[in-house]
C-alpha angles and dihedrals in degrees: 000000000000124000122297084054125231119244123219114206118215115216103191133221141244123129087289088275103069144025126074149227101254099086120028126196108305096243107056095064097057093028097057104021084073099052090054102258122148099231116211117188106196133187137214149199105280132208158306086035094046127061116224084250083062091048091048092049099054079048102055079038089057088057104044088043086052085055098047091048129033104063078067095051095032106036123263087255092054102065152024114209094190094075103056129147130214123229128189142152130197101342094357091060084049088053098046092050090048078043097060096059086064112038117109108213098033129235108254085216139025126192114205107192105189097313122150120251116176098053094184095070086052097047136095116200095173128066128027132259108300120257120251101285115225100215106055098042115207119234128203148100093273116045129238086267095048094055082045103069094033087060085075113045114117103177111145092209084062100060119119122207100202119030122182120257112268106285098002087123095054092044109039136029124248094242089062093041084049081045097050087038100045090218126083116278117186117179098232118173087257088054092054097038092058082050095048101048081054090060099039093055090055089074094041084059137243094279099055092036089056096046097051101030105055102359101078082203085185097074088061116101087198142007093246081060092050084040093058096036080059098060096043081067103052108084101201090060086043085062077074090067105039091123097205097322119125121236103218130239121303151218135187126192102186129175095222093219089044108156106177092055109010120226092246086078080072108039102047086046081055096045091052092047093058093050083054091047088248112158103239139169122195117209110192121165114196122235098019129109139199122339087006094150102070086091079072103098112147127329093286099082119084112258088032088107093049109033104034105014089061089053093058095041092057089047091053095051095054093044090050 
C-alpha cells in the first residue's frame, strides 16, 4: 500500500465470553507489517455480562476511536484512516463481519477467520442448561453449579475486558503468560473462573453457550423477538436487507473439517456475497479444525502461500 499507510484492526475470539487483545494471530504481524500496515489489537467487554449488542458496540467504539486518533499518536502523514481493514477470528470473525454492516465509512476489507455468521442454526432456544452429568465429572477449582450460576450474572460492575486463553492457566504460570503479554497477569479467582467457565462450556455445546452466555434472552417479551433480535446479529441474513448499500470485500480463512463452527458458515456467506458483486476470496484448508492458523507464524511455514499470502494480497488490492 501507498504512502499514509492503512491500519487493520484484530477482534479476538473466544466464544464471546474469553481471549484478549495482547497477542493476535501470529500471522498478521509479520503478514501485514511488511506490507506497511499500522496493526491495532482492541478488547472488549466479554461475556456473560455483556450481550453480544454490548460487545459490537466497544468494537465499533475501537475504530472510531482508531480514526479519531491515530493521526494524533502516529502522525497525520502516516496514516489514512479512511482505508482500514477488519481481522477476526472465532468470535472475533463473527464480530468484524457484524462490524462491517455499520461502519461509515466502510472497511475496504474484512477477514473472517472461522467465525460464525448465520447465529439461528447454533443456537438452542429450548431446555435449560444440562445438569451436571455423572459420568463425565467435571474438574476444576469451581464446581458445575458454580459455573451455573455465574452463567447468569449479568452484573455490569463483574465484566472483564481481557480473559486468558482456555487452559493457559493450567499450562502455563502467570509469570510466562505477564511475560507473552507484556502486562501483568495474575491468576485471581476471578481470572480462573472466567477460564474456567470457557472450558466448561465447551462440554455443555456451541448452541446453549451462545444462548446463556451474549443473548440476555431475558430482555425479550417473546421468542419471535429473541428470534428477530437473532437475526439482526447475524451478519450473512442480514445480506438479505442491505437496501442498496454495498458489503465490502471479503475474505474467509476456514479449517475444512472445522467442528466448532462448521465450513459451511463460510461458504453459504460467500456464496451470498457474490449474488450481491462483492469482491470475495475463500481460504479453506482441508483436514484442519477450529483455530488451525496459529502454526502460521511468518512466510517461512508450508501453506503459508496458499492459505495466508493470498489473504494480503487481496487486502492490498482493495486499500490501493
Amino acid at each position: 500500500p501507498t504512502s499514509p499507510a492503512p491500519f487493520i484492526t484484530y477482534t479476538h475470539g473466544g466464544a464471546f465470553t474469553a481471549g484478549n487483545h495482547f497477542a493476535p494471530l501470529p500471522w498478521l504481524f509479520p503478514g501485514f507489517q511488511a506490507r506497511g500496515y499500522h496493526l491495532i489489537s482492541h478488547n472488549y467487554r466479554l461475556g456473560p455480562q455483556a450481550s453480544i449488542d454490548a460487545q459490537l458496540a466497544d468494537c465499533l467504539a475501537a475504530v472510531k476511536w482508531c480514526r479519531a486518533e491515530l493521526p494524533r499518536i502516529l502522525g497525520a502523514d502516516k496514516v489514512d484512516v479512511d482505508r482500514y481493514v477488519l481481522a477476526g477470528e472465532s468470535a472475533g470473525g463473527h464480530l468484524v463481519a457484524l462490524m462491517a454492516h455499520h461502519l461509515v465509512p466502510s472497511p475496504r476489507a474484512v477477514i473472517n477467520a472461522y467465525g460464525p455468521v448465520d447465529l439461528a442454526p447454533l443456537i438452542s432456544l429450548s431446555g435449560p442448561i444440562p445438569s451436571p452429568d455423572p459420568a463425565m465429572p467435571w474438574a476444576g477449582t469451581f464446581s458445575e453449579q458454580e459455573l451455573k450460576a455465574y452463567l447468569s450474572d449479568r452484573a455490569p460492575e463483574n465484566v472483564l475486558m481481557d480473559a486468558l486463553w482456555w487452559d493457559e492457566d493450567v499450562l502455563f504460570p502467570a509469570e510466562l503468560v505477564s511475560e507473552r503479554w507484556a502486562a501483568d497477569v495474575e491468576y485471581s479467582p476471578r481470572i480462573k473462573m472466567q477460564a474456567e467457565l470457557h472450558r466448561w462450556t465447551s462440554n455443555i455445546g456451541v448452541g446453549l453457550t451462545l444462548r446463556f452466555s451474549m443473548l440476555h434472552e431475558g430482555r425479550f417479551k417473546s421468542e419471535e423477538a429473541l428470534r428477530q433480535f437473532i437475526a439482526s446479529v447475524s451478519p450473512s441474513p442480514m445480506l438479505l436487507e442491505m437496501e442498496g448499500r454495498k458489503y465490502p470485500p471479503t475474505a474467509f480463512l476456514h479449517g475444512a473439517a472445522d467442528e466448532v463452527v462448521g465450513v459451511a458458515q463460510s461458504i453459504s456467506m460467500a456464496e451470498r456475497l457474490r449474488g450481491l458483486g462483492v469482491s470475495v476470496l475463500e481460504c479453506y484448508e482441508e483436514g484442519e479444525g477450529h483455530v488451525f492458523d496459529k502454526k502460521y507464524t511468518g512466510p517461512d511455514v508450508e501453506g503459508w502461500d496458499e492459505y495466508i499470502r493470498p489473504i494480503l494480497e487481496f487486502c492490498d488490492k482493495h486499500v490501493t
